[in-house]
N, C-alpha and C positions, 0 to 999 in steps of 0.2 A: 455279337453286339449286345450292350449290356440295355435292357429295358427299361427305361426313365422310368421315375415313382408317382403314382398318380397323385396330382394337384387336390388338397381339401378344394372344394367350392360351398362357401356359404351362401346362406338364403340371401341375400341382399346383391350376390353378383351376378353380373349378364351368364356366365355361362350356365349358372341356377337353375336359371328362368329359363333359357334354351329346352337345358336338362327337362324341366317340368313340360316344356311343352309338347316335346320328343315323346316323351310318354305319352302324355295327353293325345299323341296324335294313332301311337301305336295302338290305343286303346281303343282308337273311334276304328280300327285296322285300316289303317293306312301301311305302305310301307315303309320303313327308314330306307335312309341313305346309306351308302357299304359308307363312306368315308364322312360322317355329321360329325356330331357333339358328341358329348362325354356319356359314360357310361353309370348313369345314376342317380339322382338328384340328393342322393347323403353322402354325396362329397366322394367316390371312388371314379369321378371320368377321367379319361386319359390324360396325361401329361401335359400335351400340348391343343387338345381341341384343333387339329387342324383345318382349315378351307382348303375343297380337291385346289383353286390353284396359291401356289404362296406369292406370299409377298416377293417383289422386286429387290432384287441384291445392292448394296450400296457400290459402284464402283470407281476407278480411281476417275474414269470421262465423266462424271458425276462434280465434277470441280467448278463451282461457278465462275463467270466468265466474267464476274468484276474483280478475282482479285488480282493483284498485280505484283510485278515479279521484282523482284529489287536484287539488286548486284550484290548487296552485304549477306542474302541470304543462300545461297548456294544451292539444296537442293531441299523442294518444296516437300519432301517430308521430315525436314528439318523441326523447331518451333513454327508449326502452323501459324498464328498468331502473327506472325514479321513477313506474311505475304499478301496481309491485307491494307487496304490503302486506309489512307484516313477518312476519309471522307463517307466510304462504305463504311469501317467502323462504327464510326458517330447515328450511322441512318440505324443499323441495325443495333444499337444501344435503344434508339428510340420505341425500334421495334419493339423490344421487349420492354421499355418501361408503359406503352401504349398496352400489350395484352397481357405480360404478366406483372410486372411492377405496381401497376395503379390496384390490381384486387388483393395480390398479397406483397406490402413491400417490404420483405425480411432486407433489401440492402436499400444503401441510400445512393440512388440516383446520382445525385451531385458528386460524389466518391468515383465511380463509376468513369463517367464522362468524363472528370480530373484526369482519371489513371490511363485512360485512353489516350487524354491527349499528351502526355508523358511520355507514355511508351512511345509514339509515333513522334514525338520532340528528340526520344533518342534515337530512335532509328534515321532520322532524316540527318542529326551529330554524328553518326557513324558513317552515311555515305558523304557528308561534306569531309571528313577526316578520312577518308580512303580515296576522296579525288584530290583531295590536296597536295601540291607539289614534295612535300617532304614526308609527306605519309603521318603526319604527327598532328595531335589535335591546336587550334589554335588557343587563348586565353579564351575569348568569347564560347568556344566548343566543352572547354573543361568545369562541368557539374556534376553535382552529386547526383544518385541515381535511387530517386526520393520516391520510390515505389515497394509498397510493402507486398512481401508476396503472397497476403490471403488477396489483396485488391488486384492484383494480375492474373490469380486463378479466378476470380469472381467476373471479371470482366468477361475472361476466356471463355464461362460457362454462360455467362450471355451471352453473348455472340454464337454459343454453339444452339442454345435455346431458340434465336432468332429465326438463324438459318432453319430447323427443324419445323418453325412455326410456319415460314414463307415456305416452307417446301414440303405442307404436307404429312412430316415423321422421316422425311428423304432428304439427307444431307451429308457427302463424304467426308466436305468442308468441316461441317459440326461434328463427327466423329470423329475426326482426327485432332480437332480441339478438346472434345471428351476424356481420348486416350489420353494427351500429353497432359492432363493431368492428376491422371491416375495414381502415380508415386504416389501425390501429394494427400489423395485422398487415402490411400491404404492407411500411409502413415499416421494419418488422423483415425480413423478410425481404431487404430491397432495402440495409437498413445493414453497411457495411462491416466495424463491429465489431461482435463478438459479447458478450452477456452472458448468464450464467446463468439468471436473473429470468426472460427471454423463453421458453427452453423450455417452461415448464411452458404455456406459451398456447398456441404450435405444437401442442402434445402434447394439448392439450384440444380444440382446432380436426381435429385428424384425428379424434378418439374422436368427436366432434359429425357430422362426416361418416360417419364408420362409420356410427351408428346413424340416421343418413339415410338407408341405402343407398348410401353413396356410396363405395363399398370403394376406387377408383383415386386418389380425393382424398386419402385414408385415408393411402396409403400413401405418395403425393407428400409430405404434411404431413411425415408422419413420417420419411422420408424426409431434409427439409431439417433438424426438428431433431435427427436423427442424426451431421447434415453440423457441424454446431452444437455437441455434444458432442465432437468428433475434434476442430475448432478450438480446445477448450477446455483439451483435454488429459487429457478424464475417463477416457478409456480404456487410459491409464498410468498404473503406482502413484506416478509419480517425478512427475510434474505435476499428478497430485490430491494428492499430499501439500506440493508449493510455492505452489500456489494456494491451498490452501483448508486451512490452518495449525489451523485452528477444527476442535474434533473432532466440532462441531454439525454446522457448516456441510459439510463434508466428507462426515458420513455422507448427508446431505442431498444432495450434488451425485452421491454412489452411491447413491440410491436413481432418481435422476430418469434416470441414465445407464442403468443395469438395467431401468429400465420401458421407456424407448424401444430399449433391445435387444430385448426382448421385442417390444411392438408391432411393431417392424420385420419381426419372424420374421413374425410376426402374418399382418401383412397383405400381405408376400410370399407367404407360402403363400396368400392369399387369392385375389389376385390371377394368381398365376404369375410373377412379376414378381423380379430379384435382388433381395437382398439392399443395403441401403445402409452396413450394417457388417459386415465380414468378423472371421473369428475368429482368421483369421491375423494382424489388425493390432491385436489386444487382446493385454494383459499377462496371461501366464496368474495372475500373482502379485495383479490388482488384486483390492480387495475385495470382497464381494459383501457385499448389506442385510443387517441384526439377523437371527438368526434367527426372532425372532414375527412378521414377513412372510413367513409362510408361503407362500401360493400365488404371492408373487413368487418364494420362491427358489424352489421347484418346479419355475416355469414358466421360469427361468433355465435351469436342466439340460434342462428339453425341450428350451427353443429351440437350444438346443448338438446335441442331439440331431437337430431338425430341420434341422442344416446340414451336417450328415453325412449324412441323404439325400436333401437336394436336391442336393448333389456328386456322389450316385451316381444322380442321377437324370435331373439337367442337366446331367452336366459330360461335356468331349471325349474323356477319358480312355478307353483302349481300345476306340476306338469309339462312343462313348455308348452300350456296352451293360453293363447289369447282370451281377455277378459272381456267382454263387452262393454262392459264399463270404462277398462284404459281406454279400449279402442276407441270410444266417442270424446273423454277424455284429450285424447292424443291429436286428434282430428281437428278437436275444438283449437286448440294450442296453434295447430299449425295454420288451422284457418286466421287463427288473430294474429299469427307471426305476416 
């Protein structure tokens, strides 16, 4: 069996500060544990930091017991997504706009809730046209099928979010909404060009692994749709205002660029891991959201904040050691923040 490569931890992540305390403790002589924390605090502990017991397996009796089983759908690991009722869709939309929508809103709500009720407008057309006597749609059954497929994966990855959120990091339901839409994400990320559309999925796929526990995925995601936004040009006022002319659309591509700034901090700091946008290569002049996105712009000035001490924290400058000067500095700042 081949031996996984040991995970960097930087100074800013839990497993760090574990690391630092493991020593600390081996030093007052105490003993360790055969089976703790990592091996080191400059970043050589083990792959995975495991807990003697693991975590619980997703399984398939793991299937919540509101959704419901519809005759057009055949067998439930078909399109997960068409065996849930409407009504439970709509709650857990709310779900997520109540914990993750209202702090970061990379999509719009009302899109959302539209596509939902669509999809579930056509699946209810497809069982009236399968109980119908001729087997044939009627005039009133026959519509176009006005659903774009970023808003049917966006939906999908709420709903997967949702579930995750009500359960914990435990959800087969959500997992199996993850996978089916996995194509769609390869394909994104493996395509040459970039569009706007796709962020918000990237951005929903990390928040989906966050609350998996899955903090290094978290940051990878977000990561690439940061990569995503530099190509787009949102992080200059002179290329979001050529591109996106529309004063809708525009404030819309700075809300989704500001949320993935954020996340970025985010889950760097989470992880220990850089940053994937610097603040030296942003326009100080671009805009930021409305001001009634309150805790986004809040958490805008933090994450500004948190990259002024992770420079004094990680960086080569004078040595990699702390000033006392930034340090009261820095203090100061965050006290006025």
């Amino acid at each position: 069996m081949v031996k996984a490569t040991p995970k960097f931890q930087g100074p800013t992540s839990s497993a760090y500060s574990f690391d630092v305390a493991k020593h600390t403790l081996q030093n007052m002589g105490y003993t360790p544990l055969e089976s703790g924390l990592g091996e080191g605090a400059d970043g050589g502990g083990d792959a995975e930091n495991e807990t003697p017991i693991g975590s619980p397996r997703l399984t398939n009796e793991a299937t919540p017991g509101w959704i419901k089983t519809r005759n057009i759908m055949g067998d439930v690991n078909g399109d997960p997504f068409e065996v849930l009722s409407r009504e439970e869709a709509l709650r857990l939309c709310q779900v997520y706009a109540d914990e993750i929508g209202s702090m970061y809103p990379v999509l719009d709500m009302d899109t959302v809730t539209q596509t939902c009720q669509l999809v579930h407008d056509r699946l209810d057309e497809q069982m009236r046209q399968k109980s119908s006597p001729s087997g044939r749609p009627t005039e009133t059954q026959r519509h176009e099928w006005n659903v774009a497929d970023h808003d049917l994966n966006n939906l999908k990855m709420v709903i997967a979010i949702a579930t995750v959120v009500e359960g914990s990091g435990l959800s087969s339901f959500g997992e199996r909404l993850y996978h089916n839409i996995l194509p769609t994400l390869t394909a994104i990320i493996n395509r040459e060009s970039v569009n706007i559309h796709d962020i918000p999925l990237i951005v929903c796929v990390a928040t989906y692994h966050f609350h998996c526990d899955r903090e290094a995925l978290a940051w990878r995601a977000v990561g690439h749709a940061a990569r995503m936004c530099i190509e787009l040009g949102l992080h200059r006022s002179s290329s979001l205002l050529r591109h996106f002319p529309d004063e809708s659309e525009r404030s819309h591509a700075t809300r989704i660029f500001w949320c993935v700034y954020c996340l970025d901090r985010r889950w760097s700091f989470g992880t220990g891991m850089p940053f994937a946008m610097q603040d030296t290569d942003i326009d100080p002049s671009l805009p930021t959201p409305s001001s009634s996105l309150e805790y986004l712009t809040c958490m805008i000035e933090y994450s500004r904040l948190g990259g002024r001490v992770w420079r004094s924290v990680t960086g080569w400058e004078d040595g990699g050691e702390l000033r006392r000067e930034d340090v009261g500095y820095l203090d100061y700042k965050i006290t006025e923040w």
